[in-house]
C-alpha positions in Angstrom: 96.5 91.3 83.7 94.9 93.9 81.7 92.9 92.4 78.7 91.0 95.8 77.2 90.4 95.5 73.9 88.0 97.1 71.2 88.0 97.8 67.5 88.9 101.3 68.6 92.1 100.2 69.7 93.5 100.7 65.6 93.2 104.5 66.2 96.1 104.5 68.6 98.4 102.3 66.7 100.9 105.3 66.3 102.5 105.3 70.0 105.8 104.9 71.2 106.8 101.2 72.6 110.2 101.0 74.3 110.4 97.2 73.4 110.0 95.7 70.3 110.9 92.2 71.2 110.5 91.6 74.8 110.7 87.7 75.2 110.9 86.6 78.6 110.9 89.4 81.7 113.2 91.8 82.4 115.3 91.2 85.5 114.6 92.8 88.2 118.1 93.9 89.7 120.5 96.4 87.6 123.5 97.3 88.1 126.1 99.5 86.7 129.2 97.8 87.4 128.8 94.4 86.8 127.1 93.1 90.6 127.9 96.6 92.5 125.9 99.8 92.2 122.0 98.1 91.5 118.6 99.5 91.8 115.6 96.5 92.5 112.2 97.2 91.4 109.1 94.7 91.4 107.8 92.9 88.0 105.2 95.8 87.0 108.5 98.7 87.6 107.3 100.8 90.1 106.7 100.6 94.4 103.3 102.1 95.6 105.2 104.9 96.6 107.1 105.3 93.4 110.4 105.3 95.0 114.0 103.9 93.6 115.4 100.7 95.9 119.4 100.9 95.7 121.7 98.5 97.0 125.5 98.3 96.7 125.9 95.0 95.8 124.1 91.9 94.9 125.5 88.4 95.6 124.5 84.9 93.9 124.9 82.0 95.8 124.7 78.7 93.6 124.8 76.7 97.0 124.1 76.6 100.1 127.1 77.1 101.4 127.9 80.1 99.4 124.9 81.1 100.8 126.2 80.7 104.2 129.5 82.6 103.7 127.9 85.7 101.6 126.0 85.9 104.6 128.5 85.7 107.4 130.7 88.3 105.9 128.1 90.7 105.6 127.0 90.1 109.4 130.0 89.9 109.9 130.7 94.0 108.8 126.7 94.3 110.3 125.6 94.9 107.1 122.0 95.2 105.8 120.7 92.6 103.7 117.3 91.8 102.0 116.9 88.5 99.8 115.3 89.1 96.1 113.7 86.0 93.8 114.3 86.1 89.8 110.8 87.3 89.3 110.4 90.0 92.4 106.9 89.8 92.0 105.7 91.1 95.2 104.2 94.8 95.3 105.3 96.5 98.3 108.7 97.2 98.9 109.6 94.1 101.1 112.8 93.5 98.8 114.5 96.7 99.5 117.1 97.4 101.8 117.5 100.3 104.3 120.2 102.8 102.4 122.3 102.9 99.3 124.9 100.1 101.3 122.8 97.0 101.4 123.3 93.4 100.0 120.4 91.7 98.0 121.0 87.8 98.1 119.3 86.6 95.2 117.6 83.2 95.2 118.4 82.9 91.1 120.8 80.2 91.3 118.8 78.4 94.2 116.9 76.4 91.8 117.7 72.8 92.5 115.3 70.0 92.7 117.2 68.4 96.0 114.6 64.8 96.3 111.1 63.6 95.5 110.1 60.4 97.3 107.1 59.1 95.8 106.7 56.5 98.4 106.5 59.2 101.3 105.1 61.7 98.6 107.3 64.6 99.7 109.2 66.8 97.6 112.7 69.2 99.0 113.4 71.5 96.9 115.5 75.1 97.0 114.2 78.0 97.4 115.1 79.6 94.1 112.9 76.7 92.5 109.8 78.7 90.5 106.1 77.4 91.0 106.1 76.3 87.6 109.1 73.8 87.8 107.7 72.2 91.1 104.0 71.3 89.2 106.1 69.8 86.3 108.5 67.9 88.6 106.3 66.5 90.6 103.8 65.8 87.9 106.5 63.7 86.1 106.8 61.4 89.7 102.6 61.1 89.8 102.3 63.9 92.7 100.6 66.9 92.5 101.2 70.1 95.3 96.9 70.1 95.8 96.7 73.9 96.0 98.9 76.7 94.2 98.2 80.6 93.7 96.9 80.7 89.6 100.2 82.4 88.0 103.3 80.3 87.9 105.9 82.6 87.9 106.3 82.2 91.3 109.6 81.4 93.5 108.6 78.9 96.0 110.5 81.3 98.5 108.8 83.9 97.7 105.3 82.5 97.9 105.5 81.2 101.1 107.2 84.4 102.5 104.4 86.4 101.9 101.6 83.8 102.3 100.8 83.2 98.6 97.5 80.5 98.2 94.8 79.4 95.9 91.6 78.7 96.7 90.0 76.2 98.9 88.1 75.5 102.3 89.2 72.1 101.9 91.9 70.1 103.6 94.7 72.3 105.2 93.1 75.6 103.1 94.9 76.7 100.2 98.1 78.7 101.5 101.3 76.5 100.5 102.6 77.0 103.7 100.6 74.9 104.9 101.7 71.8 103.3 105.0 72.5 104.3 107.2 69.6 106.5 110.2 71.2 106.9 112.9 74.4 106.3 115.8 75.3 106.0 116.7 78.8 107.3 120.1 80.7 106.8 119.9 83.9 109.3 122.7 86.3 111.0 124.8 84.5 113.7 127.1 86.2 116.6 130.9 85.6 116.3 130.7 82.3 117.9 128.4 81.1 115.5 130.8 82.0 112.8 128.3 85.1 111.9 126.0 82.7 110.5 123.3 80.2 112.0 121.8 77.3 109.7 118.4 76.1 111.6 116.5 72.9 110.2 112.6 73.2 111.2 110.2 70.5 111.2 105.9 70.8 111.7 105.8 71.0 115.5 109.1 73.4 116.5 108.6 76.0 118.3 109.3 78.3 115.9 108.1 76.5 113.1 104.7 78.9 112.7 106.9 81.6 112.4 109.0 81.1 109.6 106.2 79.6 107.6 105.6 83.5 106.9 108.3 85.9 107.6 107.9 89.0 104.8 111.7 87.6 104.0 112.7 89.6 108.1 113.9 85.8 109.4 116.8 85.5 106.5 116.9 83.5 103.7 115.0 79.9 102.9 117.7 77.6 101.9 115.3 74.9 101.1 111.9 73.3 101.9 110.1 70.3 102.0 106.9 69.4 100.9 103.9 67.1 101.4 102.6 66.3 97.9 99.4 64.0 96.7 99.0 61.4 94.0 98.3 63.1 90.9 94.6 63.7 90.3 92.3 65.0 87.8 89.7 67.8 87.9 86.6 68.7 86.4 85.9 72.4 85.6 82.5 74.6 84.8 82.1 78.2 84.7 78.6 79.0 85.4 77.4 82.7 85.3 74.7 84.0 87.2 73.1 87.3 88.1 74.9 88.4 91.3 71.5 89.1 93.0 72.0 86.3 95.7 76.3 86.4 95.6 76.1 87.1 99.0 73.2 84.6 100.0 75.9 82.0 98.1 79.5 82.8 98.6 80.1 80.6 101.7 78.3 77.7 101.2 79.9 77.9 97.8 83.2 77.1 98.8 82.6 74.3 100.8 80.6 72.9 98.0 83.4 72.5 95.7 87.6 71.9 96.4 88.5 74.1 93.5 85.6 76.5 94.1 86.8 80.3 93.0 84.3 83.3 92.1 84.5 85.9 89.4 82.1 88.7 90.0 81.2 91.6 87.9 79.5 94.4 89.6 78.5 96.4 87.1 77.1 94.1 85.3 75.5 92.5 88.0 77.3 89.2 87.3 79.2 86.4 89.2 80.7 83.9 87.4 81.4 80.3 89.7 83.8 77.8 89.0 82.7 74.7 89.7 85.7 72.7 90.3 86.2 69.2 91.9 88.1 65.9 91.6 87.0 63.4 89.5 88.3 59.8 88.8 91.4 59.5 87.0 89.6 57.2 84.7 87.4 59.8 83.6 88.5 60.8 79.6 89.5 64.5 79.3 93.0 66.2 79.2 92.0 69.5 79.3 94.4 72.2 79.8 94.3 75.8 81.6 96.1 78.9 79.9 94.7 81.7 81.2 94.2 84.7 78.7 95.5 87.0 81.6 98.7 85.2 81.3 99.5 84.5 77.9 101.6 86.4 75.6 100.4 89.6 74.5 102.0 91.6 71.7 103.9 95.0 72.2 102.2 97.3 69.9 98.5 96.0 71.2 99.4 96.6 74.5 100.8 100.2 73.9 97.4 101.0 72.1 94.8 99.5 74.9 97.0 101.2 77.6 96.8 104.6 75.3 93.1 103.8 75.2 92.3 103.4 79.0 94.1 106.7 78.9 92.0 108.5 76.8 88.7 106.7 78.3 90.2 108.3 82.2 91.0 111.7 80.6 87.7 112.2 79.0 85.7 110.9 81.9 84.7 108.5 79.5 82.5 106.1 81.9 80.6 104.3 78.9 83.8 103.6 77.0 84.8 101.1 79.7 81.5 99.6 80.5 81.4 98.4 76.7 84.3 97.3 76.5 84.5 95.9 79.8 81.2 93.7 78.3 83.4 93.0 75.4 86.0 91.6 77.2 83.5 89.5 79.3 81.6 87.9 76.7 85.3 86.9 75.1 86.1 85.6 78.2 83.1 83.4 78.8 83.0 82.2 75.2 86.6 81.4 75.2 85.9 79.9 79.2 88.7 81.9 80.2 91.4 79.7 78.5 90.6 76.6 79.1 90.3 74.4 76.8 89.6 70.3 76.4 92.6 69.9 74.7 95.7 71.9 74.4 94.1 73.8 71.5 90.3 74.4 71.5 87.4 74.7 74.1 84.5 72.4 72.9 82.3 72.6 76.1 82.2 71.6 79.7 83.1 70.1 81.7 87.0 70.4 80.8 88.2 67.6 82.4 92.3 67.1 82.9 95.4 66.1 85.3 95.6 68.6 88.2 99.3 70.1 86.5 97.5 71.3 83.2 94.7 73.0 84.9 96.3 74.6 88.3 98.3 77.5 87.1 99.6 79.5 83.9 102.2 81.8 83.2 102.8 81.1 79.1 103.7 85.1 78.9 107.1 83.7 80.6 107.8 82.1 77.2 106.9 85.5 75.4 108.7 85.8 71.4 109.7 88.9 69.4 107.8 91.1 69.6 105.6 90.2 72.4 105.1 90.3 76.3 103.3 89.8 79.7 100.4 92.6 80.2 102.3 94.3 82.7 106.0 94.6 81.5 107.1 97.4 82.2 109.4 97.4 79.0 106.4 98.6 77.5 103.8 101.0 77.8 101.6 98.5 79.2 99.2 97.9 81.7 100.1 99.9 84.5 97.8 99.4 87.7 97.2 98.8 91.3 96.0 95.8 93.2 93.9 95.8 96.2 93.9 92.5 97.7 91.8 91.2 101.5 90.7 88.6 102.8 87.4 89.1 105.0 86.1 86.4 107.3 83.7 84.2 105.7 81.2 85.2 107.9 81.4 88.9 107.3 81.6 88.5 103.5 77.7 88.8 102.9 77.1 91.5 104.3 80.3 93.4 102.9 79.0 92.3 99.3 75.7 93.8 100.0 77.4 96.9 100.5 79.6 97.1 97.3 76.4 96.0 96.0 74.4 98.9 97.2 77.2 101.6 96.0 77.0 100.2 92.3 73.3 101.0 92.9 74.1 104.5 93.5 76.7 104.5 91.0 76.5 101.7 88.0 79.6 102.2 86.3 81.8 102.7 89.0 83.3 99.2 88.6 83.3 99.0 84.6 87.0 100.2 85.5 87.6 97.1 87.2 86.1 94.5 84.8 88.4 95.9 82.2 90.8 93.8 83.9 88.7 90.7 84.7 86.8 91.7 87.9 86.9 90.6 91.5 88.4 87.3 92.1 87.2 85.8 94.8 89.0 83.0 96.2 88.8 80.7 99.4 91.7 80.3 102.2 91.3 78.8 105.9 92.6 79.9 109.0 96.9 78.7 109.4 98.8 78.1 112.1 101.5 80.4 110.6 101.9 83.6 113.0 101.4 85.9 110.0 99.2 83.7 107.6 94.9 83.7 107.5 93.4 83.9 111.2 89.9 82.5 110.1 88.3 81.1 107.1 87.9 83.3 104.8 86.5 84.6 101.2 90.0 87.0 99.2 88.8 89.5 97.1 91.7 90.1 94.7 90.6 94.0 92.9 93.3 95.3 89.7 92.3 98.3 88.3 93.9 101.2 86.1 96.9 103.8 87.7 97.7 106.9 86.1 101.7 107.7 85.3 101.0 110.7 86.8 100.5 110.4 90.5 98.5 113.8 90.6 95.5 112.3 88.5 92.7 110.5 90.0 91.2 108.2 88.5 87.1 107.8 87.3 85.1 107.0 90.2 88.2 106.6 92.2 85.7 107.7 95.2 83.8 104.5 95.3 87.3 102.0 94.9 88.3 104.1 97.9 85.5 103.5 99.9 85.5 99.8 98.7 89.2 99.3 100.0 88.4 100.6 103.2 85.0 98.9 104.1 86.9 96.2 103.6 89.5 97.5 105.9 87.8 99.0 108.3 84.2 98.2 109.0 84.7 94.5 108.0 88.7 94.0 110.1 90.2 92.5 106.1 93.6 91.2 106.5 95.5 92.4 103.7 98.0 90.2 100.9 101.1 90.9 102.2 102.8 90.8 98.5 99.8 93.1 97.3 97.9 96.3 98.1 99.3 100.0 98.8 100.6 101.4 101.8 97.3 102.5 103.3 96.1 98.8 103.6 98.5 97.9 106.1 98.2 100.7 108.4 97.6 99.4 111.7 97.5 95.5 110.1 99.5 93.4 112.4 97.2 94.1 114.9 94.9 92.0 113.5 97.4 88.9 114.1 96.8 87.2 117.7 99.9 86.1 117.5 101.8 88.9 115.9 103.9 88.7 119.3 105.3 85.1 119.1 106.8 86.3 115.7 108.4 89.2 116.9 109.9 87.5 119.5 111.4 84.6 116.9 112.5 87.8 114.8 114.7 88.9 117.8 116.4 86.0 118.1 117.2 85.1 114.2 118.0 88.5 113.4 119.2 90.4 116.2 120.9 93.7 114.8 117.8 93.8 112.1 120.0 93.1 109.4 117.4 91.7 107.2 114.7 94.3 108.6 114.1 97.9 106.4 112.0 100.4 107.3 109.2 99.1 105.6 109.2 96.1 107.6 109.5 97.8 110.9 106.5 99.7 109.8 104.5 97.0 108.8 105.1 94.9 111.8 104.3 97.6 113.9 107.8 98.4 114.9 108.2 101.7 113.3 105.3 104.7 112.3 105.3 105.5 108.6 103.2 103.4 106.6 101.2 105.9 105.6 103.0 109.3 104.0 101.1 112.5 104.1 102.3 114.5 101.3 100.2 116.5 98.6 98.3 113.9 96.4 99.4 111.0 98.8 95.7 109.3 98.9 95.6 109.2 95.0 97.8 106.6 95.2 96.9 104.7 98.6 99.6 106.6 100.3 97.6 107.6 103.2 93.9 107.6 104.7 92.6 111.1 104.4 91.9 112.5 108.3 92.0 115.8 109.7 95.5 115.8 110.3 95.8 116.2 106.5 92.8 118.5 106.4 90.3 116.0 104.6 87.5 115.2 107.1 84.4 117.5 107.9 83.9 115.0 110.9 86.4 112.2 112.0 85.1 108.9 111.8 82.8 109.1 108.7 83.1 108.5 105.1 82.4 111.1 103.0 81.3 110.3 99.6 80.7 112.6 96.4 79.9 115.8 98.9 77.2 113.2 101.1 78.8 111.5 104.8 78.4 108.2 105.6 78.6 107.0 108.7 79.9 103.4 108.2 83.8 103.3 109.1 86.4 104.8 111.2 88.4 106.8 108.7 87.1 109.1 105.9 88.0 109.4 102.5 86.9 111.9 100.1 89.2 111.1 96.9 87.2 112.3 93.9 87.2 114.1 90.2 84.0 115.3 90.9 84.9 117.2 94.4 87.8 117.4 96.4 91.2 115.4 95.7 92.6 115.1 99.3 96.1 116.5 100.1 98.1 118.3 102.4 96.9 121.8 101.9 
């Protein structure tokens, strides 16, 4: 969601841009011979590890029961399997199978909107159905899903597979999954089953916690029912602050408000607060929310503010991207981040409007000639990683305090990161899903630049580093399980109490692993590998630099710029100014 711009940006006009008239997103699966012989990549075109996902074949069903007979023939031959959405939005490789000989099942054709009963306000829908049709749908029949992750271009499948929210402290919390009544689950049978089992799960089944998040490991979500609300309106304010008490504010913050979020600013010492609540339907105001990250961007600009950051990283330029970082900012605030009281202009706040015009955006979807999201990959684009956690709302002070104290020692290390809007902080509450949010909680969501070149670190890399695994390991963060590089789930699912329960449901859906990859295993804490020492791997998240990979003067401490702290368990000293670390 890059949004750099600067008047410099008309030097680098002369660059080479792959696509001249992108339109709407590339798919995600190719294949050479017509559904045989495919690679799978995510929406920004590259894995953290960089690596090509093959498969033999992709199949897709247009029902159910195609569903159900694609996938007893391949169990059938004990085949592996792993099921891919139209959008593959998810960052770590949870949509590739094991080998060259796999099936992807794609959820494309999935897309039906099966009932909406106002009366009962519930909604069952397929799982192929995208974020952006259910808000529409249900807005038509005067409901409203009450909480919703901010981009649209979202499967409902796929958001609830890898615990996809918004942000509240409110109700149920702001994870989708928990407004869910029921699910349909097609998984791997044994001979007498036909090589196929269909299982119908309510709120309250046994194994009901566990397929609310499964990472995709269960099989494939047929379809899924809902609990909606009558349609409401909000009222919206962004209100910036020095971030001098952010930490003194954050929780009772998000219990103040439903819709509360935070936008902070480091370097700048800022935190913007969105002050966001229900209000009367009566109240006048039809304000509508399309977010400037999300909106259509054209190619040629996008090539010349990626060639930009380029030159800004290769000269070391720190003060090129704190001013244009404050550019960006002040556009941002002045333009109140794309909202606007009607569907053309901001006038002021509040911006008052029906819950379906201000929850979520995705307008790049609808790109034209000529232009495109941020991050296609069609382009030369942004290009970037995404560190996403969630630390316990107690704990999230204190961590703030010390990301505040390392922009002390170093002011510009987070200009980088307010060239593409900031921290976002958002709210979730502890779920009874086996892999969703174990407490309440405060999710810092942190994009920032990524080289081409996986041998060259980034400016003031050191201090993201240590950022990402404060977070990780001083302060226990639970990591987005669509987001973040491999280092962030090293040793994760122990964080899950009841990380058990869900391996035990796995066994019995999935026996023979079928729809289980390496990366799973790893994840799940099946398997060793999530992190891979090789030269360079902690430039890109790879691994945790420790003396096994000669990094460490003294396991157990950080070491920062040449100095050691003693505040974590690992150490990292990724840096342009000393040492990159790699296997020697």
């Amino acid at each position: 969601m890059v949004l750099l711009r600067s008047k410099t940006t008309s030097v680098f006009l002369l660059i080479f841009v792959a696509c001249y008239s992108c339109s709407p997103p590339e798919e995600p699966i190719k294949c050479s011979s017509e559904n045989t012989n495919c690679t799978i990549t995510n929406s920004y075109g590259a894995f953290p590890d960089r690596s090509t996902c093959r498969a033999a074949e992709v199949a897709y069903p247009t029902t159910e029961q195609e569903l159900i007979s694609i996938m007893a023939e391949a169990t059938k031959n004990r085949r592996k399997m792993k099921v891919a959405t139209c959008f593959s939005h998810s960052i770590p490789k949870l949509v590739c199978p094991d080998g060259q000989e796999g099936l992807l099942i794609s959820t494309k054709y999935l897309n039906h909107m099966l009932k909406i009963d106002v009366e009962a306000m519930t909604m069952t829908i397929e799982s192929g159905v995208t974020l952006r049709q259910l808000i529409n749908e249900a807005a038509k029949a005067g409901l409203a899903l009450p909480y919703t992750p901010y981009w649209w271009g979202l499967t409902i499948g796929g958001l609830l597979s890898t615990g996809a929210h918004g942000s509240t402290l409110w109700a149920n919390g702001s994870s989708v999954h928990d407004y869910l009544l029921e699910l349909q689950i097609v998984s791997p049978g044994g001979a007498e089953d036909g090589y196929v089992k269909v299982r119908r799960l309510k709120d309250g089944d046994k194994d009901f916690n566990a397929a609310k998040v499964s990472l995709g490991v269960l099989g494939v979500i047929s379809q899924v029912t809902l609990k909606l609300q009558p349609l409401f309106k909000r009222s919206i304010i962004y209100l910036t602050k020095n971030d001098s008490n952010l930490g003194d504010q954050v929780a009772s913050f998000g219990h103040q408000h439903e819709f509360a979020d935070i936008i902070w600013y480091p370097s700048q010492r800022k935190a913007v607060y969105r002050i966001d609540d229900r209000v009367s339907t009566n109240t006048s105001g039809n304000g509508l929310y399309n977010s400037i990250s999300f909106r259509p961007i054209p190619s040629l600009e996008l090539g010349s503010i990626r060639t930009l950051e380029e030159l800004l990283e290769h000269l070391s330029y720190a003060n090129g991207k704190c001013a244009s970082a404050k550019k960006i900012t002040s556009k941002l605030l002045n333009t109140a981040y794309g909202l606007s009281n009607n569907d053309d202009h901001f006038t002021g706040y509040p911006v008052v409007g029906f819950h379906n015009r201000l929850q979520a955006s995705g307008t790049c979807l609808d790109s034209h000639h000529n232009s495109a999201c941020a991050w296609d990959r069609r382009v030369n684009g942004a290009f970037f990683h995404q560190t996403t956690f969630s630390i316990s709302l107690f704990l999230a002070k204190s961590f703030i305090q010390d990301v505040q104290k390392l922009i002390e020692m170093e002011p510009k290390a987070m200009c980088g990161v307010e060239l593409y809007n900031g921290i976002l902080m958002r709210y979730v509450k502890a779920s009874s899903a086996y892999l969703g949010k174990q407490e309440d909680a405060v999710d810092f969501d942190i994009t920032y630049y990524r080289s081409k070149n996986p041998m060259t670190p980034r400016l003031y890399e050191d201090i993201l580093e240590e950022v990402e695994q404060l977070a990780l390991f001083k302060y226990g963060a639970l990591p987005h399980w669509g987001k973040n590089r491999n280092l962030a789930f090293d040793g994760t699912i122990n964080k899950y109490k009841n990380a058990r329960e869900f391996l035990k449901v796995k066994e019995v859906y999935d026996p023979f692993g079928l729809f289980s990859s390496a990366w799973t295993d790893q994840i799940l804490g099946l398997k060793n590998g999530v992190t891979i020492a090789k030269e360079g791997c902690a430039l890109e998240g790879l691994c945790i630099c420790s003396e096994d990979i000669h990094c460490a003067p003294k396991k157990g401490y950080y070491c920062r710029l040449g100095k050691v702290y003693k505040d974590a368990k690992v150490c990292t000293r990724i840096t342009s100014k000393i040492n990159i670390c790699d296997v020697s």
